[in-house]
C-alpha positions as a Markdown table, in Angstrom:
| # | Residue | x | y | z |
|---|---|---|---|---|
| 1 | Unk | -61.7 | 80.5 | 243.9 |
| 2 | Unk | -63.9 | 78.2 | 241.9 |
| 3 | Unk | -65.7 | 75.9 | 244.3 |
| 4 | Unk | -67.3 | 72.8 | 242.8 |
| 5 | Unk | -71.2 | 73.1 | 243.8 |
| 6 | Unk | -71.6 | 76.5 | 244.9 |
| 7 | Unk | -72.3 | 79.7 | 243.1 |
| 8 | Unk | -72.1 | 83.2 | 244.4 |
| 9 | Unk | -75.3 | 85.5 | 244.9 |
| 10 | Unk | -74.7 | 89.5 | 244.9 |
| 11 | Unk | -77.3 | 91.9 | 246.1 |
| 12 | Unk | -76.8 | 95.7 | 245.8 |
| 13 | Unk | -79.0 | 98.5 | 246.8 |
| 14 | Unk | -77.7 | 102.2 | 247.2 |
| 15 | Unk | -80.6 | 105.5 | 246.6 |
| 16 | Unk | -80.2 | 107.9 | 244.2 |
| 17 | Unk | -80.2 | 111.8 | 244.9 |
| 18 | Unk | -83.5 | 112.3 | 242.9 |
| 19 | Unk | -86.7 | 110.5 | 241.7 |
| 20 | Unk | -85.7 | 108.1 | 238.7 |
| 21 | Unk | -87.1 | 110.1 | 236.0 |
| 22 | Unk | -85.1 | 113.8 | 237.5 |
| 23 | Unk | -82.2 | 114.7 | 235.2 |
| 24 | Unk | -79.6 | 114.1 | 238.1 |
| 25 | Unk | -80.0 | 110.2 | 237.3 |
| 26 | Unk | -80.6 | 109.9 | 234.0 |
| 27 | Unk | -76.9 | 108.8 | 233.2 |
| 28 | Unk | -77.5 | 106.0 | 235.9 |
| 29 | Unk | -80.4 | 105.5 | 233.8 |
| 30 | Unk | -78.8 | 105.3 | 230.6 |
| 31 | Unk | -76.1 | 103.2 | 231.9 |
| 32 | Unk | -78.0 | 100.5 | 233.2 |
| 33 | Unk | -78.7 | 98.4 | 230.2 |
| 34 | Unk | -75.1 | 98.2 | 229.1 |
| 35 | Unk | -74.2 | 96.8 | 232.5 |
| 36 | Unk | -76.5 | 94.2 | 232.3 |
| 37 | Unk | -74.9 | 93.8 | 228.3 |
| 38 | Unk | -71.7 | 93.7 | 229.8 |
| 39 | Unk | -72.3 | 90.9 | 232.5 |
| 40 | Unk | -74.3 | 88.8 | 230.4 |
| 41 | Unk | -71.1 | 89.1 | 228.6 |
| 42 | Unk | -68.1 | 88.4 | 230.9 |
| 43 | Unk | -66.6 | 85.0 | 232.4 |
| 44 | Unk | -68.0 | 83.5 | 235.5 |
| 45 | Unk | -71.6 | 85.4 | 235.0 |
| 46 | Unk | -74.7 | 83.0 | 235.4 |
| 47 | Unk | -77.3 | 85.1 | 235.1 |
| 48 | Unk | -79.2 | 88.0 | 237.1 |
| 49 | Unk | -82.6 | 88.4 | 238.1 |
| 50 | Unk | -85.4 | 91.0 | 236.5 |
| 51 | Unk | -87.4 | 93.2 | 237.8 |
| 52 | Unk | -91.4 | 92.5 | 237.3 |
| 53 | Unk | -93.3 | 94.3 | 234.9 |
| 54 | Unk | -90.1 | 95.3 | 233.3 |
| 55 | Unk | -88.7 | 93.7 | 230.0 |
| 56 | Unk | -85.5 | 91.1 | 230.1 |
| 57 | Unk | -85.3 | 88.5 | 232.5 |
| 58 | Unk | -87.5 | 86.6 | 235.1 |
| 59 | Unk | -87.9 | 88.6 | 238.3 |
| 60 | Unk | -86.2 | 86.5 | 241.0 |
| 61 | Unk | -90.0 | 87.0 | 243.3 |
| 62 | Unk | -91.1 | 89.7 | 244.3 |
| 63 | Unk | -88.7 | 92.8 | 244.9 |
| 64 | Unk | -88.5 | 93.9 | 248.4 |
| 65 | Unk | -86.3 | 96.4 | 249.7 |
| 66 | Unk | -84.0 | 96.3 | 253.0 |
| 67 | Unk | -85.3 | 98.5 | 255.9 |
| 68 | Unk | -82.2 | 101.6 | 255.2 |
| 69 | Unk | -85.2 | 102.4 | 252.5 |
| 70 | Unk | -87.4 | 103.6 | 255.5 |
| 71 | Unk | -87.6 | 107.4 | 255.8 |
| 72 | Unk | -85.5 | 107.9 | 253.1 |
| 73 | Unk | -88.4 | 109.6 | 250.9 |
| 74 | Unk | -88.0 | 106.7 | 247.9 |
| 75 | Unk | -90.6 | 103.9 | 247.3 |
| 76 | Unk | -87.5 | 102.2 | 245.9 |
| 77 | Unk | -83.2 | 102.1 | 245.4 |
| 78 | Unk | -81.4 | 101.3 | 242.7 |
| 79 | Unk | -80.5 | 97.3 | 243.2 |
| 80 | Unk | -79.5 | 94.3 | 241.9 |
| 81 | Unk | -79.3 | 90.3 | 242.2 |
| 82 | Unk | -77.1 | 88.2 | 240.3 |
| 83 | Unk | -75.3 | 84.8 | 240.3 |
| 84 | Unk | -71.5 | 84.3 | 239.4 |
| 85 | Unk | -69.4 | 81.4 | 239.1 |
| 86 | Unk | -67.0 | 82.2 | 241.8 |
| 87 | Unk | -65.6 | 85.5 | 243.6 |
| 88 | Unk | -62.9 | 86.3 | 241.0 |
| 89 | Unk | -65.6 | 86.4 | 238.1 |
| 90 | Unk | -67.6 | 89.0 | 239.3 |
| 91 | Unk | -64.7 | 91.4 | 240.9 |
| 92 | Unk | -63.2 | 91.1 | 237.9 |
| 93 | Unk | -66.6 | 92.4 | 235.9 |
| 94 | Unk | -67.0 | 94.7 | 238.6 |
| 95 | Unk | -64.0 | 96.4 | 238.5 |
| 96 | Unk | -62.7 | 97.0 | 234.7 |
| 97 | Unk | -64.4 | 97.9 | 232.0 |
| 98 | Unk | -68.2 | 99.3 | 231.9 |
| 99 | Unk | -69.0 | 98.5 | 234.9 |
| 100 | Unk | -66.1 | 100.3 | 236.6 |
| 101 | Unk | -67.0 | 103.5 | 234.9 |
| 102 | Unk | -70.2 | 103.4 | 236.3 |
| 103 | Unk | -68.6 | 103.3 | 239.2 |
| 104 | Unk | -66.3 | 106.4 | 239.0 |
| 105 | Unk | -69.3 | 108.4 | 238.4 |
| 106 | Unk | -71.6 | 106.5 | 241.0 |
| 107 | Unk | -71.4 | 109.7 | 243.5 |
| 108 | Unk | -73.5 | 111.9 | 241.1 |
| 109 | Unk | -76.2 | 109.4 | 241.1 |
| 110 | Unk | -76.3 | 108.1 | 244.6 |
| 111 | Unk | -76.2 | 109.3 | 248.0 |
| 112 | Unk | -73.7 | 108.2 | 250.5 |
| 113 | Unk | -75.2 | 105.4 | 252.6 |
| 114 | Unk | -74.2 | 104.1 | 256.4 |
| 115 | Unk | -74.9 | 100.7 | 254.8 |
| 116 | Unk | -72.5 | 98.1 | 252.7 |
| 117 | Unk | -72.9 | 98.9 | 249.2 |
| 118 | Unk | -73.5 | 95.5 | 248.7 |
| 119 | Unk | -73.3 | 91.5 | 250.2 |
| 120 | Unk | -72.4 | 88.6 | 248.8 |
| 121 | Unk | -73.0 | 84.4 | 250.4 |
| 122 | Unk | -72.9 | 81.2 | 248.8 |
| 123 | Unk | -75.3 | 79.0 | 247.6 |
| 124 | Unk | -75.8 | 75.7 | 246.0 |
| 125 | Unk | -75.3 | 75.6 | 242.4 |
| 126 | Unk | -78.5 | 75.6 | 240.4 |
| 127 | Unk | -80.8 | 77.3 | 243.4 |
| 128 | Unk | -81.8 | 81.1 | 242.6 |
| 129 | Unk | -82.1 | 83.7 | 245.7 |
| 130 | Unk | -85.0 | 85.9 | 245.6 |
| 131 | Unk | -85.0 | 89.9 | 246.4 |
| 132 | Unk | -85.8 | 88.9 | 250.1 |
| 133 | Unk | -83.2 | 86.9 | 250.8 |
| 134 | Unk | -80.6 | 89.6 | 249.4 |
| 135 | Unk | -82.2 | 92.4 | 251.3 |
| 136 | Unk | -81.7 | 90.2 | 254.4 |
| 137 | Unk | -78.5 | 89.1 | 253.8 |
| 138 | Unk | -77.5 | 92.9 | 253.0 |
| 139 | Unk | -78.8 | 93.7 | 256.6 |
| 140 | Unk | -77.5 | 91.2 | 258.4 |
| 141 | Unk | -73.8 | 92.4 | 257.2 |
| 142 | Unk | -74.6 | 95.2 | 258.5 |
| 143 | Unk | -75.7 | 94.6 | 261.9 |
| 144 | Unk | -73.0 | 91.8 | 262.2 |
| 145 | Unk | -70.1 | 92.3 | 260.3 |
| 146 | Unk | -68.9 | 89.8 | 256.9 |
| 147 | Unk | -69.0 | 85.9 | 258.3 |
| 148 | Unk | -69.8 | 83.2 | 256.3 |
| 149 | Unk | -73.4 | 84.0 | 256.4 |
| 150 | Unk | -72.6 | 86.9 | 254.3 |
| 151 | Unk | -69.8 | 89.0 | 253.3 |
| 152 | Unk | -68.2 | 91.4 | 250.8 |
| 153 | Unk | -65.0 | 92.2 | 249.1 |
| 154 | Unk | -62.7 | 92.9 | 251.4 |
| 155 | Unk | -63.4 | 90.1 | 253.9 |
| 156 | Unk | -64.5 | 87.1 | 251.7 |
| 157 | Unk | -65.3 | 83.7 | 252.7 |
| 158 | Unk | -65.3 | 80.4 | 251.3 |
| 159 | Unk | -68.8 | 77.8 | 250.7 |
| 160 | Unk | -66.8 | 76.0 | 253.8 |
| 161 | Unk | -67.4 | 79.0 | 256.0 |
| 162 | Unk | -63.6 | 79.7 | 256.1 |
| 163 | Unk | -62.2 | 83.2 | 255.3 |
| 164 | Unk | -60.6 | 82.6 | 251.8 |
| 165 | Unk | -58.2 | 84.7 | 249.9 |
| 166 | Unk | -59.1 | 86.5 | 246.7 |
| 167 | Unk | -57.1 | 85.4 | 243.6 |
| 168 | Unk | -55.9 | 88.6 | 242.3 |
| 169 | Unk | -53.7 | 87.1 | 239.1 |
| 170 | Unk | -57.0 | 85.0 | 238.2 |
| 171 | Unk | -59.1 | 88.6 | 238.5 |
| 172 | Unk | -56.7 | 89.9 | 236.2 |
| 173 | Unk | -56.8 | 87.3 | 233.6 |
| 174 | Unk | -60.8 | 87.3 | 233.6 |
| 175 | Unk | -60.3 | 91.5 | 232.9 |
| 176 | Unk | -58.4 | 90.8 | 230.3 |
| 177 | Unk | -60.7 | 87.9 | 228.7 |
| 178 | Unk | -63.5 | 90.2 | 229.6 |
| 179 | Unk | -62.1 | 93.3 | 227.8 |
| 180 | Unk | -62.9 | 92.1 | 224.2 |
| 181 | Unk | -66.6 | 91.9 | 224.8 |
| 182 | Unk | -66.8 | 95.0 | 226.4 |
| 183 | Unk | -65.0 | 97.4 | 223.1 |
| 184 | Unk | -68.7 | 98.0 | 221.7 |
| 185 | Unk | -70.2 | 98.9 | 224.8 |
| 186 | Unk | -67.0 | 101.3 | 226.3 |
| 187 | Unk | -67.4 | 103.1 | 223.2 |
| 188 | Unk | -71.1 | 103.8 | 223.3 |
| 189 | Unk | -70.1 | 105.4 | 226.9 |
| 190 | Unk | -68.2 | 108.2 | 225.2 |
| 191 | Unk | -71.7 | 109.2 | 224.1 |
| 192 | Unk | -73.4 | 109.6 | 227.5 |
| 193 | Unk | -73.6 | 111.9 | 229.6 |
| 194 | Unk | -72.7 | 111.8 | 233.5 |
């Protein structure tokens, strides 16, 4: 669903099993830049935030971490912030192609978390959300449930506030337009590691 003046912001943060630099990761590790190749690449994608001190984009502020992070052992999680032209674009990135591999293998990388994977709100086209604000948001979907506020996949809702239904032909066409970009990258997967 396209809506006219809105964008859609996506925050992730999961842990992995081991530090970043222990071998159990390293195929997260090696993974991660052609995720970021493969969204710059597909339909909908606006752009995503950085990560200071590191090359590639801006950081979106500084990057703070929700509170499941406490206790856990790790100074910080595996997570992300990005901006997508609608729903449909970014399940459709998410869901096919490199990303989706990443995916499949996700459980040898991370641990399984009480916590949604992931939130996703609305705001007004042009405006960036900072690391904060996503670590907030994921939080408050979790001590409330998806609303308007904030809300994932399975229970979307609309800039109005209304619950909104996902079009799934749409999410299928932007696979498909997505899949050309994504030949070079699938086929450097076949060379790494899990």
């Amino acid at each position: 669903m396209t809506a006219p003046g809105f964008h859609l912001a996506m925050y992730n943060f999961g842990l992995h099993v081991a530090s970043y630099d222990a071998p159990e990761v390293q195929g997260f590790l090696r993974r991660e830049p052609l995720n970021f190749a493969a969204a710059e690449k597909a339909a909908g994608f606006i752009g995503r935030s950085g990560y200071l001190g590191e090359p590639g984009p801006d950081s979106w502020g500084v990057q703070v971490f929700p509170r499941f992070i406490l206790g856990s052992g790790h100074d910080s999680g595996p997570s992300s912030l990005s901006i997508w032209q609608d729903i449909e674009s970014l399940m459709a990135f998410s869901y096919a192609g490199v990303h989706a591999e990443a995916l499949k293998n996700a459980r040898a990388w991370n641990t399984k978390n009480h916590w949604p994977p992931l939130v996703l709100w609305w705001l007004e086209a042009g405006r960036l959300p900072d690391w904060e604000k996503g670590a907030k948001k994921l939080e408050w979907l979790y001590d409330n449930g998806p609303g308007p506020e904030a809300f994932t996949f399975k229970q979307p809702y609309g800039p109005d506030g209304d619950p909104t239904p996902i079009d799934r032909s749409r999410v299928k066409t932007l696979v498909e337009a997505n899949a050309a970009g994504q030949r070079d990258l699938l086929a450097q997967l076949a060379s790494i590691p899990v």
